[in-house]
C-alpha positions in Angstrom: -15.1 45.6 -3.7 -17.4 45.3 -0.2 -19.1 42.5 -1.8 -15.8 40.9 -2.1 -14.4 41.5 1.2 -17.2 40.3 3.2 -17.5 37.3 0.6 -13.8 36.5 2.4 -14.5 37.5 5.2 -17.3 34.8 5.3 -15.4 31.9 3.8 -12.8 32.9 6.3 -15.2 32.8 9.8 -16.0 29.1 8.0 -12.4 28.3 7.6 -12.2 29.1 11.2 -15.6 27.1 12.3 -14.4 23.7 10.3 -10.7 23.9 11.5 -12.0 24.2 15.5 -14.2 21.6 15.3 -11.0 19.4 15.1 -9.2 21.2 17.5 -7.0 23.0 14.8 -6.4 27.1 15.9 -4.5 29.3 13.8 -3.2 32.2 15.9 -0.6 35.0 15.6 2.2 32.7 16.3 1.5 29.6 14.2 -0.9 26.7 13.8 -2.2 25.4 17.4 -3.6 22.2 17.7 -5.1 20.3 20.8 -3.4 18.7 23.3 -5.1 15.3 22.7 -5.0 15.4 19.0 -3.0 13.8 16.9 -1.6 15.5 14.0 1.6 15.4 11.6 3.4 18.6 10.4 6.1 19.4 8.0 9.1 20.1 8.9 11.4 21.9 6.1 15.5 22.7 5.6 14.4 26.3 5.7 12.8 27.6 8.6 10.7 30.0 7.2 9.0 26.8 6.0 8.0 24.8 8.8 5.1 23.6 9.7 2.9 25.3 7.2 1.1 22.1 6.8 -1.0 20.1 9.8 -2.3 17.0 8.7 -5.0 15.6 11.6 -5.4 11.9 12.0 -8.8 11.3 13.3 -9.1 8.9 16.3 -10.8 6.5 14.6 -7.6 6.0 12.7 -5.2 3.0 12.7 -1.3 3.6 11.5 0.3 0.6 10.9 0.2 -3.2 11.7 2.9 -5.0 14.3 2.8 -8.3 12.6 4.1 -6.8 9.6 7.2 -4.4 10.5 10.2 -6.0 9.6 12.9 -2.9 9.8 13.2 0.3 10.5 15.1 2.9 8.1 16.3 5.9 9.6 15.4 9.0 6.8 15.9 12.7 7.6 17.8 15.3 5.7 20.8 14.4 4.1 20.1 10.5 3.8 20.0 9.3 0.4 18.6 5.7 -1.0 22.1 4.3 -0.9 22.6 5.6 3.1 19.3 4.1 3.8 20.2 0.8 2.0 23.6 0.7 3.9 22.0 1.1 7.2 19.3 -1.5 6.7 21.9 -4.7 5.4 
């Protein structure tokens, strides 16, 4: 059982290492990430649920293309394909 514990406890210190080299901090209250990151979380219907997932885009990274958007479709909870559809012709 020792052998166990410090097995996690040493995965855990490298869990810790890898996540704050890209600025991501998990604390008492909740996930903290870097003011000049950029990052994506989940939001849920149930509370309880939110952001339990951080996805980092590194800077390096390019999200979307201008000469290519023709619309933009309003989602969220409680929109459905046909709502969408409706909104969007």
């Amino acid at each position: 059982m020792p052998g166990q514990l410090s097995s996690l406890m040493q995965l855990f210190q490298e869990r810790q290492r890898d996540l704050a080299e890209i600025g991501i901090s998990i604390e008492s209250s909740g996930i903290k990430v870097e003011k000049d990151r950029f990052y994506l979380v989940n939001l849920n219907a149930d509370p309880s649920l939110n952001e339990l997932l951080v996805y980092y885009i590194n800077s390096s990274a390019i999200i979307g293309n201008l000469d290519e958007i023709e619309t933009s479709l309003d989602s969220g909870l409680g929109n459905s394909v046909e709502d969408l559809d409706k909104k969007d012709g």
